[in-house]
N, C-alpha and C positions, 0 to 999 in steps of 0.2 A: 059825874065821876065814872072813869072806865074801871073796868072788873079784866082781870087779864084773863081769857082764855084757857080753861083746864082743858089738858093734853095728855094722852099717854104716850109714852118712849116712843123713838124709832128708833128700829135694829136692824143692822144688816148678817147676815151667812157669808162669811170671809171662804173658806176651806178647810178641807180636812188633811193630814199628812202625817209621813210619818206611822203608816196602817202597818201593825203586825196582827200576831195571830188571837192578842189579848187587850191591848190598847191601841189609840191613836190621838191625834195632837187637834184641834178642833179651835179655829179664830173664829171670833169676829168681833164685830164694833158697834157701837152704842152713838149713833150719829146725835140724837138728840135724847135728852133728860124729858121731857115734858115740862107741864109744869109746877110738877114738885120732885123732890130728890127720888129718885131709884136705889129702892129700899134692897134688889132681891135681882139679880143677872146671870147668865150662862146660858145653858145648853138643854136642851131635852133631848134625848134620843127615845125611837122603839124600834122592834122587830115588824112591827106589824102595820103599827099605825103611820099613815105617809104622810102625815103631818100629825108629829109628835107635839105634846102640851108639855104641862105642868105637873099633869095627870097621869103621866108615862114615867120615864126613868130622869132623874134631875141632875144637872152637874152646876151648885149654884156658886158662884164668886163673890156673896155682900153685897155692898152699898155702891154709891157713888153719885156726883155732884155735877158731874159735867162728861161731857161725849169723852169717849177713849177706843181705841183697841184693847181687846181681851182675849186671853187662850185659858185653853184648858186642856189637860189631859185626862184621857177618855177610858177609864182601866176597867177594869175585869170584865171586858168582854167575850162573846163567845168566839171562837175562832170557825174559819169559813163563815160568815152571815154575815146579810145583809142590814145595816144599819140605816134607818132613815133620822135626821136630824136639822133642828132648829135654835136660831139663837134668839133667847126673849132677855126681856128687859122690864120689871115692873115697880109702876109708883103707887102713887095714893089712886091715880083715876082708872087702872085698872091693867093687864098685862097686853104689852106687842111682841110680835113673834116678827121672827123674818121668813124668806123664802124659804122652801125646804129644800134638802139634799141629802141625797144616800152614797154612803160611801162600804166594803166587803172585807170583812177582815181575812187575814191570813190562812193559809194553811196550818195548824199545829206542827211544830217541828217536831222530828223523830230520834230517835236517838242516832247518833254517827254510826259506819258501817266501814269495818276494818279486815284490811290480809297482811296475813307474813307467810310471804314468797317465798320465804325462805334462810338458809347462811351460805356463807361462799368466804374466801380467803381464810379459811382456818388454819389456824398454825397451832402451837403447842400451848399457846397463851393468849391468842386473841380470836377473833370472829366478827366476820360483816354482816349485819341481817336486813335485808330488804323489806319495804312493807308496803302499803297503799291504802293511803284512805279515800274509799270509794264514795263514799257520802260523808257530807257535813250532818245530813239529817235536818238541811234546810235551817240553822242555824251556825251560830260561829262557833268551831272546832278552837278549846280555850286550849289545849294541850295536846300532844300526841307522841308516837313513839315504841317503844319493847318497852317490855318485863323481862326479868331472865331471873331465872332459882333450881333448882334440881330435881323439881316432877313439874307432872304437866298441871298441877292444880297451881300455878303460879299466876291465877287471875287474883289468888288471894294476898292481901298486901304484908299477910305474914309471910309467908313463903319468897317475897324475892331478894335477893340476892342485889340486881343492880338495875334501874330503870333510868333508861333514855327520855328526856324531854325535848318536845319541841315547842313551838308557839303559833298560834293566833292561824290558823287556816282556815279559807271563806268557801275553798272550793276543793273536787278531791285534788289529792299530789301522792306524787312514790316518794317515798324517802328511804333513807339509812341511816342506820344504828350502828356506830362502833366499842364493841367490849373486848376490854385487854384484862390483861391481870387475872385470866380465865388458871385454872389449873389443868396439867396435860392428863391426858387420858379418861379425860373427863365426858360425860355428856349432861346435856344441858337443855330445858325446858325454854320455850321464848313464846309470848304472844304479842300481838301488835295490839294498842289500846290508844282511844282517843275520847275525850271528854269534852262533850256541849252542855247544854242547859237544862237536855234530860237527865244528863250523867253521863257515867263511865262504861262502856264497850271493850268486849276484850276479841281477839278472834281465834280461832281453833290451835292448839297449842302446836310447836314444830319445833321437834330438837335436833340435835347435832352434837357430835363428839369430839372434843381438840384432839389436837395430834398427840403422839407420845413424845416420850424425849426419846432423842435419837438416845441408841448404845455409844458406849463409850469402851475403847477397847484399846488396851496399854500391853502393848509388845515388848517382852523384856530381854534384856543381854542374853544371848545363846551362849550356851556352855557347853563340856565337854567335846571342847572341838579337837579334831583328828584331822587327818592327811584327805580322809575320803567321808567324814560324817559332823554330825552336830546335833544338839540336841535342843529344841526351841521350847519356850512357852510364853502364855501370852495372862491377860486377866480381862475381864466384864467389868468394870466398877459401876456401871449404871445399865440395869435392864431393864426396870419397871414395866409392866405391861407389854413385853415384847415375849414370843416363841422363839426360841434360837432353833431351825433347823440343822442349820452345819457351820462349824469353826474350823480355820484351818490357817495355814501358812502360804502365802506367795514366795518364792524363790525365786528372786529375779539376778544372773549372773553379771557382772558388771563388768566381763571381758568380750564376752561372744553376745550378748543380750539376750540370751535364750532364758526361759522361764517354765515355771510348772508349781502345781500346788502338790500341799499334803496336809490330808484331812488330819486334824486336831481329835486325839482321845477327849473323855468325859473333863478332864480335866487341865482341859486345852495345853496339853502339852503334847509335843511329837519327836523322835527321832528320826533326823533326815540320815540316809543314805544312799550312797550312788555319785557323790560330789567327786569332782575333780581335782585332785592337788593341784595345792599353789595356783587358786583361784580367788575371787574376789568376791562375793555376795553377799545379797542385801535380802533380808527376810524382814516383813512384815506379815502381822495378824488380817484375821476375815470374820466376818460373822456374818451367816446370811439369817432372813427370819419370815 
């Protein structure tokens, strides 16, 4: 009578892939069972030891009945270190290791690193803000963009008013941000902010103030007219935010094209004299500011 030959596993060290700064992906294969089932498979890693056991750090996968490929993922490791690592296989007759091999994990990613350049194209309602994300922070930038609110504490998420998204950047980029619906004579807080996997970054705050609204300024029928005078007045109906240094009248003649102004009293009203009978002219209002 033959007795079959007791054996322990053969295993081989496939590769490692897929290395970041905490995990990595780690194969390999289980060429032969022995001769009894493989009760107990995977991985050992250490820092130290260059031919890691059983005895060192364990990644085990269970049982199995017959040769296969097998992966594992390799988590909560230290970031920057060197790893050395083996694939075993154990039955009843006792554990097989394969070759060894080291593989280094990542650097720890940083948080992302932001500027706002700046605004440009303001108008009485809108605003361009430039920005740049100078680092990802060695990981993927999941969002980016402005903040914008009315002080410069607008890194807080109570204080804004309206935030820019963008998506998914792997490296830096400039971008822009367009805000409308701004109020005139306004000034306004903006930081540039982008979020990785350490979190959220904001950069040194930079405001800007929209325009005003233009004046508005309604010239009304001239009265008490005479042979040689006239008497003009004009109205403001929108000044908000503007200094009026001087209001007055253009007199422009619509026979000879000759022209000249007259300063406008407190109450933008004026009498002209000095006109020519049986002439033709055309007075409109001024406001300088």
């Amino acid at each position: 009578m033959q007795v079959a030959a007791k054996s322990v596993p053969s295993v081989t060290m496939e590769d490692v892939k897929d290395i970041s700064y905490s995990s990595a992906n780690a194969t390999g294969t289980i060429v032969s069972v022995g001769s009894s089932k493989v009760f107990r498979f995977g991985f050992c890693i250490s820092t130290e030891n260059e031919e890691p056991t059983v005895e060192d750090q364990v990644y085990a996968l269970g049982d199995c009945t017959e040769p296969k490929v097998f992966s594992a993922t390799l988590t909560n490791l230290d970031s920057d270190t060197v790893y050395y690592i083996r694939a075993f296989a154990e039955n009843q007759e006792g554990i097989a290791y394969s070759g060894s091999q080291y593989f280094t994990t990542a650097e720890p990613p940083k948080p992302a690193e932001v500027l706002t350049e700046g605004a440009e194209d303001i108008t009485e309602n809108t605003a361009t803000l430039r920005g740049e994300l100078v680092s990802t922070g060695g990981s993927k930038v999941i969002v980016y963009g402005h903040v914008l609110g009315l002080d410069e504490n607008v890194d807080n998420e109570d204080n804004w008013l309206w935030r820019t998204k963008l998506y998914d950047a792997s490296e830096p980029v400039k971008f822009r941000s367009e805000f409308t619906q701004l109020d005139p004579n306004t000034t306004y807080f903006v930081r540039a902010y982008a979020t990785n996997e350490m979190g959220t970054v904001y950069s040194e705050a930079v405001c800007f103030t929209t325009d005003k609204k233009p004046l508005v300024v309604v010239t009304k029928e001239p009265t008490e007219i005479t042979a040689n005078s006239v008497s003009l007045s004009a109205e403001i109906t929108y000044d908000e935010g503007h200094e009026v240094e001087e209001k007055g009248f253009m007199i422009l003649s619509l026979d000879d094209d000759s022209s000249y102004e007259v300063v406008a009293s407190n109450d933008f009203t004026a009498t002209v004299t000095g006109l020519s009978s049986n002439m033709r002219y055309m007075a409109y209002a001024y406001v300088e500011t």
